[in-house]
N, C-alpha and C positions, 0 to 999 in steps of 0.2 A: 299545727295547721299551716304555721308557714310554709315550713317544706313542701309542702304539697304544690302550696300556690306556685311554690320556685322549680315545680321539676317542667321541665321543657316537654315539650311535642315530638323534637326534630328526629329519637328513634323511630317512632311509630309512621311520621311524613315521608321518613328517609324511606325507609323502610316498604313503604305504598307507595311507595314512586318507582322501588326497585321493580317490585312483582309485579308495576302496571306494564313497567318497558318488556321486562321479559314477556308479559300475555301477548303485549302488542308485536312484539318480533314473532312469536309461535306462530300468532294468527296469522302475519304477515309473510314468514318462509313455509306455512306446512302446504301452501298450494303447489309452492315451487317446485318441494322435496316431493310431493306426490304426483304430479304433472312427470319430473325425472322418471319415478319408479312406473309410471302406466307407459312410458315413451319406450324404457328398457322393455318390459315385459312383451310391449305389441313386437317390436323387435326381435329377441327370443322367438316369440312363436312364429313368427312371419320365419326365422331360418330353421325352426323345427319341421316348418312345413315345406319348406324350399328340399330339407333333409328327406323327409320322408315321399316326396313325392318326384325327386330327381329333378326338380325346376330350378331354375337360378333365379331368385327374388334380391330387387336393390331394392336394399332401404338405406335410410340416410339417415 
């Protein structure tokens, strides 16, 4: 029963500290990462449409 008393916390704390920081970065950059990909895609299409219609569209 001693041993028991003697084994630590600090993997299981380490451990839930790791997977909190990772959650909090995911939640924190997936706006970014998706904000980028809908910026690219209007993009794209704005010079799909620029292509198919002979018009000169600026995007930036």
């Amino acid at each position: 029963m001693s041993t028991l008393l003697e084994m630590s916390y600090a993997p299981y704390v380490w451990s839930a500290f790791a997977v909190f920081i990772v959650a909090l970065a995911w939640d924190g950059l997936s706006p970014w990462f998706r904000h980028r990909r809908v910026r690219r895609d209007i993009v794209l299409r704005a010079r799909r449409e620029a292509a198919r219609t002979g018009k000169r569209v600026e995007v930036e």
